[in-house]
N, C-alpha and C positions, 0 to 999 in steps of 0.2 A: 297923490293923496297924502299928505302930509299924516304920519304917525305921532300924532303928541305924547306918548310912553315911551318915545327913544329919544336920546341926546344928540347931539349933532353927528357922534361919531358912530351912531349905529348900535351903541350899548343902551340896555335899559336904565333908565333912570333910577338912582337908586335910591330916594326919597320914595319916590310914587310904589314900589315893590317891597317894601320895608314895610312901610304903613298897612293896619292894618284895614284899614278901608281907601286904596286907593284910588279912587272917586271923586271930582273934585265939582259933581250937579247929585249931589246926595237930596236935594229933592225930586230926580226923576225915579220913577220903578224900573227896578233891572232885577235881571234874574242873574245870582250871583256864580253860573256856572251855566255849563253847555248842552244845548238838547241834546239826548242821549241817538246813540244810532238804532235802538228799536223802534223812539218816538218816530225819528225823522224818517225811518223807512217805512212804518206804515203811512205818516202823511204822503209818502211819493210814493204810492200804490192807489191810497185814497186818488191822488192828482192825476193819476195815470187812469184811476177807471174813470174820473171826470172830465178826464179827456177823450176817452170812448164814447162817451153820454152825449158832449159834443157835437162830434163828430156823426156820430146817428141822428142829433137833430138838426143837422145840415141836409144829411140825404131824406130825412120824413119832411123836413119843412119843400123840397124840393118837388117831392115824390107823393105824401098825405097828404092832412091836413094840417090845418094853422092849432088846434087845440090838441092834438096829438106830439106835435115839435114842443107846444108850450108846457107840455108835460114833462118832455127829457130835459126840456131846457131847465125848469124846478129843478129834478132830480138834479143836474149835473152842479145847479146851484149848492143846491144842499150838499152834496158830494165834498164841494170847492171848499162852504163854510165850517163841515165838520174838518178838512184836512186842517184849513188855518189856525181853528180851535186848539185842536191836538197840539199844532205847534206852540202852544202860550200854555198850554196846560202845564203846571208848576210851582214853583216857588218863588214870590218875585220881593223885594224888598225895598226899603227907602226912607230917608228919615222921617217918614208920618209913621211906619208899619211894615209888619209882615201879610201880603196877601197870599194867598192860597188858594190858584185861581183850577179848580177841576171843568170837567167838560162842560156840565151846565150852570155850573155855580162858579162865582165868587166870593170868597169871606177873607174882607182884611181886620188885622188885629193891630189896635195900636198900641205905640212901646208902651204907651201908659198902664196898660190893663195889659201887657206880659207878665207873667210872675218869673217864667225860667224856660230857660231856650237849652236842651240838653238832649244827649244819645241814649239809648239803652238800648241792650241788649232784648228780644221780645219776639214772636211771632209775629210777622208781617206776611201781608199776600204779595202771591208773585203776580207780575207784569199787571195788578189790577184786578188779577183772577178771585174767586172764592180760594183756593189752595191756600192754605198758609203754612208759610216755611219759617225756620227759623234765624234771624237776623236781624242788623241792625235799624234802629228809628231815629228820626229827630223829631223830640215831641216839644212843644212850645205847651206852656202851664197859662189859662188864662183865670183874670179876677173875674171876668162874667159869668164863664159857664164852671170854675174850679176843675174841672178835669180836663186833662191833657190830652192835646189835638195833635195827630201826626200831621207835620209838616213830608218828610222825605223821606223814603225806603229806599236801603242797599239792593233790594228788588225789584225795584220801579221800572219802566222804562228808559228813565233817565242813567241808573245808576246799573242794572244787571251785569253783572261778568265785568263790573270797575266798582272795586271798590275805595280805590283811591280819589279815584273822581268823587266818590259817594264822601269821602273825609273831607278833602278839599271844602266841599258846598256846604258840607255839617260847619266845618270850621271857620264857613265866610259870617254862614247866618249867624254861629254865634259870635264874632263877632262886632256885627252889622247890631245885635241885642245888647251886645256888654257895651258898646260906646253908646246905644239910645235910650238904656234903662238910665246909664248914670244921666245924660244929659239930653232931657227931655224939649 
């Protein structure tokens, strides 16, 4: 599998790690950083009891009836599609917009109607909980609704107990913002 961020000799390209967007299909949607290890263990616990669910409506389809299997089979559906969800739940980006995609919603903002993509210090909830602690935000400013929407919490799932990681993403979106405000 061919790596296109390395040069022949096995070092990264130093063009492409320079730049600050280096991306070279800036109209596909990417999430400018890596699901966090809270997100992706609860999705492979989700996968893991839908694989139980399963596995039981092999022995009811075998053993009951057909409308009893069709019920765990639902369930283990539902199961499968909340895990998948969880894994896209985030911050995904690209030269139309910022989306901001939570478990049952998505709302994207386009650079046009950004006013200002920035950190502040703020109460935010942990892991999604009502609890709110004290810590870092990335709030995106928009012209439709005027107040400022959190995009990403140093408390997230994505971000908890890294908050380097959590600078890093702060740092990609804005500058995924500052190269599409100017050039729209």
């Amino acid at each position: 599998m061919p790596l296109h961020f390395l040069t022949a000799d096995g070092e990264p390209d130093a063009a492409l790690s320079e730049a600050p967007l280096p991306y070279e299909e800036r109209e596909r949607w990417r999430r400018p950083y890596r699901p966090g290890p809270w997100r992706v263990a609860a999705s492979a616990v989700a996968l893991l009891i839908a694989s139980y669910l399963l596995l039981s409506t092999l022995i009811i389809a075998m053993a009951g009836t057909a409308a009893e299997a069709g019920a765990c089979l639902a369930a283990a559906a539902l199961v499968i599609a909340y895990a998948l969800r969880m894994l896209r739940v985030g911050v995904w980006v690209s030269s139309h917009g910022i989306r901001r995609v939570s478990l049952f919603r998505t709302v994207t903002l386009a650079w046009r109607n950004v006013t200002s993509v920035r950190t502040a210090q703020q109460p935010v909830r942990w892991l999604g909980l009502p609890r709110t602690v004290q810590g870092q935000a990335l709030l995106a400013g928009s012209r439709e609704s005027g107040a400022a929407q959190t995009l990403l919490t140093d408390h997230d799932a994505d971000f908890l107990a890294r908050p380097e990681a959590f600078d890093r993403a702060a740092d990609m979106v804005e500058a995924w913002a500052a190269e599409y405000r100017r050039h729209p």
